[in-house]
C-alpha positions, -999 to +999 in steps of 0.1 A: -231-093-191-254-096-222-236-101-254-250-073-282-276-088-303-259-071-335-223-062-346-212-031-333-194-021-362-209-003-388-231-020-420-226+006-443-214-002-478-184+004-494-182+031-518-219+049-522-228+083-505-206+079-479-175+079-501-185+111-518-197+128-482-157+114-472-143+134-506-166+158-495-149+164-463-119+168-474-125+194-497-137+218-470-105+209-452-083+216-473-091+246-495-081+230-525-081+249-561-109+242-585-085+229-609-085+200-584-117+189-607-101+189-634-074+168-617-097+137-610-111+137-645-075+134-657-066+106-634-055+073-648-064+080-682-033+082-716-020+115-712-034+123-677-020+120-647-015+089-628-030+078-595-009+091-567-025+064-544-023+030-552-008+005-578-046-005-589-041-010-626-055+013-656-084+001-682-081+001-718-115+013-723-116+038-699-145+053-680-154+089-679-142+088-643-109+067-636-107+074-599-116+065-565-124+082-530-086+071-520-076+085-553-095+116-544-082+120-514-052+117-527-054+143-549-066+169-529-041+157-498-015+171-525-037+204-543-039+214-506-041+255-504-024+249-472+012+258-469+039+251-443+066+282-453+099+291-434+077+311-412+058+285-394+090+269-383+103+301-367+071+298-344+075+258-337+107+241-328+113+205-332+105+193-296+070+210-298+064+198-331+066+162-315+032+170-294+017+173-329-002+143-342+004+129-373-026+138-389-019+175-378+014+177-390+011+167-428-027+195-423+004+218-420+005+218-456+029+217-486+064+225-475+074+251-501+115+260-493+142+238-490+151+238-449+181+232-425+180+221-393+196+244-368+208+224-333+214+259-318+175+271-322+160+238-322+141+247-357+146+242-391+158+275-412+155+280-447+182+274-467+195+277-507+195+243-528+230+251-536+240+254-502+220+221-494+233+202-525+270+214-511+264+202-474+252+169-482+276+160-510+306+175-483+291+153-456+280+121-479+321+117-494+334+115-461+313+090-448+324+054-449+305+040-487+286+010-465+272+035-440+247+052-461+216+041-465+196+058-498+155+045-490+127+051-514+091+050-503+075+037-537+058+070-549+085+085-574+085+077-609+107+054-632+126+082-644+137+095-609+138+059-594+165+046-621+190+079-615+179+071-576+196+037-581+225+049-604+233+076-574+238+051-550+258+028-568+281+053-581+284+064-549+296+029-540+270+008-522+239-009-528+219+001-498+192+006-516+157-008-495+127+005-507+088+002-492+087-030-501+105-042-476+077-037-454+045-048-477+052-072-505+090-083-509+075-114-494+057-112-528+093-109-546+111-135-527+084-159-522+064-159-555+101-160-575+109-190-554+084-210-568+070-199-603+101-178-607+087-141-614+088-116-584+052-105-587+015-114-596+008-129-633-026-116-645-031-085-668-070-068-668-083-092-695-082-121-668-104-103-646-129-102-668-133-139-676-125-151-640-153-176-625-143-169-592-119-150-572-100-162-537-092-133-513-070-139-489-059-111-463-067-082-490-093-050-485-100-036-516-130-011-499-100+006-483-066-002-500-079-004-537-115+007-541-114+008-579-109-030-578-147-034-566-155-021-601-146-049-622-157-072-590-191-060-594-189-069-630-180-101-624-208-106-601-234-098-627-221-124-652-221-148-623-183-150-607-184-167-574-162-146-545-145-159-516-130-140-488-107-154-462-096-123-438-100-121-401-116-088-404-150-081-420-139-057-447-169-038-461-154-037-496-157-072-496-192-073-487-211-054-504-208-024-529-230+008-540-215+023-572-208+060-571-203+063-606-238+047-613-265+070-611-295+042-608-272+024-580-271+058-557-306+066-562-320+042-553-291+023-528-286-007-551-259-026-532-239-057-551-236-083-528-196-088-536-185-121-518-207-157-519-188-169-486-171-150-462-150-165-436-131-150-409-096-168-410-077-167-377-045-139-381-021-163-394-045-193-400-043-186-437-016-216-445-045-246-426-073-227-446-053-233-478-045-264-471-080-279-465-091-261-497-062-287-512-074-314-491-112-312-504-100-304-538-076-338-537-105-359-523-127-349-554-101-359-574-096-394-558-134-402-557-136-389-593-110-414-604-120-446-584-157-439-596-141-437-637-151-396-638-135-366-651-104-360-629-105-329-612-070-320-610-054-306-641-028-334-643-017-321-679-008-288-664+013-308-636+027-333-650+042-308-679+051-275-657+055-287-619+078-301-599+070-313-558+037-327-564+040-362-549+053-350-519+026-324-516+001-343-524+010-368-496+009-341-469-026-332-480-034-369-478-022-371-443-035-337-431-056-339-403-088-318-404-089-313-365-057-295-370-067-276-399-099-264-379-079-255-346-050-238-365-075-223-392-105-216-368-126-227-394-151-254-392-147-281-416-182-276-435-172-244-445-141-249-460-161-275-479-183-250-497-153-227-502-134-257-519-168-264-536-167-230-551-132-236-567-141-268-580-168-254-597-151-226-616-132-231-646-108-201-639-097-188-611-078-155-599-059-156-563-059-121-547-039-118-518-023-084-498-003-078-467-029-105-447+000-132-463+027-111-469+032-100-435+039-129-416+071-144-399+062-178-423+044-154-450+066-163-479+051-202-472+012-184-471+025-174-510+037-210-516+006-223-506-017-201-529+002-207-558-001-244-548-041-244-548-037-224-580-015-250-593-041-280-588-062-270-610-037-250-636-048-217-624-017-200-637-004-191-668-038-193-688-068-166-694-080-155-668-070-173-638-041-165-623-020-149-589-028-115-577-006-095-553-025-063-545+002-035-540-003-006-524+028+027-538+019+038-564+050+026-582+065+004-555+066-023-580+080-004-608+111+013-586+120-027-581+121-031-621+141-003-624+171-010-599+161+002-564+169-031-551+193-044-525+198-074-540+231-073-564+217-104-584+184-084-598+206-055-612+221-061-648+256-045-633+276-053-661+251-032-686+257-002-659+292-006-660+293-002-701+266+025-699+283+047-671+316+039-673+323+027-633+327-007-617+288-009-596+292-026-562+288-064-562+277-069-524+244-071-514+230-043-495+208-034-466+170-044-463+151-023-439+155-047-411+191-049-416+189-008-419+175-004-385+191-029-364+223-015-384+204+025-369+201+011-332+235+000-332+251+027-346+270+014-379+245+031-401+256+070-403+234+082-428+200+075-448+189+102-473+150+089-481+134+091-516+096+103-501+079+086-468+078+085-436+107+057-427+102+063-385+070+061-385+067+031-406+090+004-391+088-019-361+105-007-330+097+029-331+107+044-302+145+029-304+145+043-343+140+076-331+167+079-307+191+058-333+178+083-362+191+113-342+222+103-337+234+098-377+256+125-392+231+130-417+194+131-429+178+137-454+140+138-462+123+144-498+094+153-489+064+175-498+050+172-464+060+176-429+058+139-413+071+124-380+105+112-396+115+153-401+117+159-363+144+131-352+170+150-378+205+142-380+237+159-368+231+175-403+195+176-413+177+187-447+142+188-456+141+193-498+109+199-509+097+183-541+072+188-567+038+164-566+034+142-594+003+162-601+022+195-609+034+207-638+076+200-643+094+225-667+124+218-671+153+230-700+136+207-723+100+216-721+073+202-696+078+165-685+063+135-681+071+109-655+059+070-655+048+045-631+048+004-631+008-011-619+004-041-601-002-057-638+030-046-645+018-022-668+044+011-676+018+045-680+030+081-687+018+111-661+022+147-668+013+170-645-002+201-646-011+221-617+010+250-608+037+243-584+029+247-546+057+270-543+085+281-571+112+272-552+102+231-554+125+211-576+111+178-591+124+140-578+147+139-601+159+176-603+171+171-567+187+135-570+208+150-601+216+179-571+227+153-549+250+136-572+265+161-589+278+176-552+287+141-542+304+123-570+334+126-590+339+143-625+322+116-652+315+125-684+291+098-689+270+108-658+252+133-675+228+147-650+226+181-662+211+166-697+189+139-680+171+165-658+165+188-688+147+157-708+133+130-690+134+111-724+169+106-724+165+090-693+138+064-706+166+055-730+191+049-705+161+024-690+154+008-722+193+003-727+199-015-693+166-033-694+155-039-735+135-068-729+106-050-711+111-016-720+112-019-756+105+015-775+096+032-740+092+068-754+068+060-782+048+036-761+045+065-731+012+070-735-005+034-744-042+033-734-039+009-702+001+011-700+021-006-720+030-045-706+065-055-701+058-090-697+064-115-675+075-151-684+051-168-656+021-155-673+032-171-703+037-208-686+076-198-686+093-209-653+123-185-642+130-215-615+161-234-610+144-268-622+125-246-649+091-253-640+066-243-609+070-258-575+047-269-552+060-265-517+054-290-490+039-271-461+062-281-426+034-262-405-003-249-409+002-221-389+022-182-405+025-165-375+058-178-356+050-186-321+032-203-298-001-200-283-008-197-245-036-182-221-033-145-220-013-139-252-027-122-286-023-124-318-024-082-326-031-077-363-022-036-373-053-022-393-061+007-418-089+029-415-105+040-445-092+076-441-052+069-442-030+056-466+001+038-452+013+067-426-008+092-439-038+105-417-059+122-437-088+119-409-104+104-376-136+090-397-132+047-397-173+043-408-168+011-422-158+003-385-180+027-368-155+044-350-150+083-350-130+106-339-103+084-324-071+058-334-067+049-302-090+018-299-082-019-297-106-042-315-114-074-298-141-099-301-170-104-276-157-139-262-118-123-257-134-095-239-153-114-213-127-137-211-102-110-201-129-096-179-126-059-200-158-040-206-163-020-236-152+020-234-121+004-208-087+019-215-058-007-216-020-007-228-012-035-249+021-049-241+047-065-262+049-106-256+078-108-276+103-122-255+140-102-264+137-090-229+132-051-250+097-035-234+071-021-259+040-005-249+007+011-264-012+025-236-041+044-233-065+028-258-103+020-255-119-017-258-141-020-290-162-054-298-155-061-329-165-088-348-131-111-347-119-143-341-110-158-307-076-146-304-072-123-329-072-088-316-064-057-340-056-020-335-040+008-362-012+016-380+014+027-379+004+038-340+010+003-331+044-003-351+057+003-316+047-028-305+065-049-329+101-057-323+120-057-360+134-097-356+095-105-356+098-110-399+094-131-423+120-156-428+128-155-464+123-112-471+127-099-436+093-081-442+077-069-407+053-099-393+024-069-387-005-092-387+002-113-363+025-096-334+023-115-301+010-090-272-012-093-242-039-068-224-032-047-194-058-035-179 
């Protein structure tokens, strides 16, 4: 057998023709209204709407266009002329809607009337919002307080996210896990732990006087393409890029401009990163750490020889704490260990180091490659330690960048959808509102599901998403879902988490941030956090998909109101009128950060809410940064033997998280089909496979639970030995939901032990 004298996958750059021939694609598919133009030239800009995709901050200076072919897709994904009414679930029933794939039931359309589920007909019927409002709230007050579960995807705005939080708490719990819990609250927990904020330090003026950048397990072409803007820039006034990701992610190599007319007539590509190496899945911590290595033994040779020290021992000696014993673990670090564990060769990690040394300031990018690892909150410690070495945080433009994905995932943290007690000021919400808020921590989504599968969890109403589809042991989730006295789903598509319902089921359909909200006040505006931590207004304006949608918040105030007792300071009727009042409320409980929040709505850029790190200010129990003595070089959590994987889940470059919006992976080369697994040319041979072969990958866990994926076709890919990688959420199945990090329970996805039947 001959290996293939070039990679199979395909060489086509990110962002060019084929991202407008993708947009392109989509509009035929989905009838969308003209208006939908109008739409993307609002996007991201003061007094538009914002991005319904990702957390990718928004310029001062904004461009004519502010938006991106995920963005687009977006945005027509929700202008859809496609409907899915009352009628179409009077032809399907629940079990047959289960044969449907999950790109063909969101193509159903917008869901446009509030629906019951009905045991006796297997279908959902339509119902009245007061009749739905009355059933839950009946059903929610007898239910035990600690056996509800009130999830929130990371899509809905501040507004509708703090009243989210106030529901549940005057309800009397704090089950309140959010999307996070299976991204970046490795981010929160890990990055707090040692510079003491939860999440990334630089604002948009550091990226544009960064020397270099370090990626590390992040895919802008795919997850954040309006990031390879200001990365082009910064190649053109010379910033040095490094990428560490076992996959080769097109984004990250090179880049054709759509918005340039010179670049896509005449296919200028920017070459985006200087050295690319392909890190083992979970070989991210032994990377780091012979980055530190070369960067210490620069140091050491520049002070025996009488030179210019290339640590920034100002910046440690003054804000750190851990450095002696850190430094003597890079000392004794063997590079034989870092190449095995890394699968790296020495020399290369020598240039990469090289690189750093070189550059004056330096940003760290990082996404769900460290985050989702059983030791990913130590792959954080260890960034922020090669940061550290040189004083690459807290100073223009270098800093730590976690790349989020919800479009406000990071902003329904700020505002109180959190589990944890200790992040909530529950004393200000007791002298706003007039109740005593619970004190006990509660669930995370691993302690949701195992709390499902056993049976103590009776009910989870679920702020947006598509919670079923989107955790670890699937198949046990949707018998546990089904047997809870009560789900509900806002939604304004039909997903896979609808048709497991409840003894008592409800699908409320909600207005898209990119329709226009009346409401007794007027039209409103809504607001989202970025991943600079930057708050920007959003009003929409399309007409609503159907009249009888109610907004986010219009149908949390619904909730409450049916569920909770008679309080006079609970005013939902007046916040859901004006959405102002309930920026107040936000700026009462959190006046630090959210200082005059009405008049600074519309700030070009977002208004910033701060964040102490940024300004050299350590939240940490000793009060300054900590560098964090690695105990291992390896993230992923078990051992290596012959036959067993290391199965990394993967997004194409039509989905975002568990939405499908198509079969077309052309950065990848593969069409028309999810059901591949990617392996490299060595594993294949090695596991005598041939390319085109259908295998089941197996679950090597080890809880004596089975978990299969069968039926999917061998692709050479290039990889590295070991590493084998096929999509999400398709192969969530595969991943038992103990297999998390150790610190913020977050899913281990990259790295999920499995080996190949044949």
């Amino acid at each position: 057998m001959d290996q293939p004298v070039a990679n199979p996958e395909s060489e086509e750059p990110a962002g060019g023709w084929g991202s407008l021939k993708s947009i392109a694609r989509m509009v035929s598919e989905n009838h969308p209204p003209l208006a939908f133009l109008e739409e993307l030239g609002r996007q991201n800009k003061p007094g538009g709407v914002m991005c319904v995709s990702c957390a990718w901050p928004k310029p001062k200076n904004y461009s004519a266009f502010e938006f991106c072919e995920n963005g687009a897709k977006g945005t027509l994904w929700d202008l859809t002329g496609d409907r899915c009414t009352p009628s179409f679930f009077a032809e399907n029933s629940v079990t047959k809607l289960r044969t449907f794939s999950d790109h063909e039931l969101e193509k159903t359309g917008r869901l446009t009337h509030p629906l019951r589920y009905d045991a006796g007909t297997d279908r959902y019927v339509e119902t009245s919002w007061a009749d739905a409002f009355a059933a839950i709230g009946a059903t929610l007050k007898d239910l035990p307080r600690d056996d509800v579960v009130f999830y929130a995807s990371g899509h809905a705005g501040l507004e509708a996210s703090y009243l989210y939080a106030l529901l549940a708490r005057a309800y009397g719990n704090n089950n309140l896990p959010q999307s996070s819990n299976m991204c970046h609250e490795t981010t929160s927990v890990g990055l707090k732990k040692v510079i003491g904020s939860p999440v990334g330090t630089i604002v948009w003026e550091d990226m544009e006087k960064a020397d270099a950048f370090f990626f590390f397990g992040q895919n802008p072409g795919s997850n954040s393409p309006r990031f390879l803007h200001p990365l082009q820039e910064a190649k053109k006034r010379g910033a040095r890029i490094v990428t560490f990701n076992p996959v080769i992610e097109q984004g990250l190599v090179s880049f054709v401009n759509p918005q340039s007319p010179v670049d896509m007539l005449t296919g200028h590509e920017t070459a985006i990163s200087d050295l690319y190496l392909q890190v083992r899945a979970g070989g991210d911590i032994a990377a780091m750490m012979g980055l530190c290595k070369v960067i210490v033994e620069a140091d050491d040779r520049a002070q025996a020889q009488g030179g210019t020290r290339v640590l920034d021992t100002a910046f440690i000696e003054t804000h750190t704490t851990g450095f002696d014993d850190f430094l003597d673990s890079v000392h004794t670090a063997c590079w034989s260990d870092i190449e095995r564990e890394s699968g790296l060769k020495e020399a290369d990690l020598r240039a990469a180091a090289d690189i750093y040394i070189g550059a004056e300031r330096v940003i760290g990018v990082y996404g769900m490659g460290l985050t989702q690892h059983v030791h990913g909150a130590l792959n954080i410690a260890m960034i922020v330690n090669l940061l550290m070495l040189r004083g690459n945080i807290g100073r223009e433009g270098a800093g730590c960048c976690p790349v989020r994905g919800h479009s406000n995932v990071q902003g329904q943290r700020t505002v109180g959808i959190a589990e944890k007690a200790e992040l909530v000021p529950l004393d200000t919400l007791k002298d706003l509102f007039g109740f005593d808020p619970p004190t006990q921590d509660g669930v995370t989504i691993v302690d949701a599901v195992k709390g499902l599968i056993d049976g103590r969890i009776k009910a989870h109403i679920s702020l947006g998403g598509n919670l079923l589809r989107a955790v670890p042991d699937q198949e046990a989730m949707e018998h546990a879902w089904a047997r809870q006295d009560l789900t509900v789903m806002i939604s304004t598509k039909l997903n896979r988490s609808h048709l497991f319902p409840g003894r008592t089921a409800y699908i409320l359909p909600c207005l898209s941030r990119l329709e226009r909200d009346e409401q007794a006040g007027g039209t409103q505006s809504v607001s989202t956090e970025d991943s600079f931590s930057h708050i920007s207004g959003s009003t929409g304006k399309r007409s609503p998909a159907s009249p009888n949608l109610k907004s986010e918040l219009a149908i949390i105030a619904g909730i409450a109101k049916a569920t909770l007792p008679a309080n006079p300071k609970l005013k939902w009727d007046d916040w859901t009128g004006n959405y102002a009042l309930v920026r107040d409320l936000i700026e009462a409980t959190y006046p630090d950060q959210f200082r005059d929040y009405n008049q600074r709505l519309f700030e070009p850029g977002g208004f910033y809410r701060g964040n102490d790190a940024h300004r050299r200010v350590w939240k940490t129990p000793s009060g300054k940064a900590v560098f964090t003595t690695p105990d291992r070089l390896n993230a992923h959590g078990f051992a290596d033997m012959d036959g067993r994987y290391r199965l990394m889940t993967i997004r194409s470059n039509d989905q975002f998280n568990t939405t499908i919006y198509g079969y077309s992976d052309r950065f990848r080369g593969i069409e028309g089909t999810r059901n591949v697994v990617l392996i490299s040319w060595g594993d294949m041979v090695e596991a005598r496979l041939v390319e085109g072969q259908k295998v089941t990958l197996v679950s090597d866990f080890g809880d004596g639970r089975e978990r299969r994926l069968a039926g999917l076709e061998v692709r050479v890919h290039t990889l590295p030995r070991g590493t084998i990688a096929s999509y999400y959420p398709e192969a969530n199945v595969l991943n038992a939901i103990d297999h998390h990090d150790e610190l913020s329970k977050t899913p281990a996805s990259k790295a999920i032990p499995v080996r190949i039947e044949a």
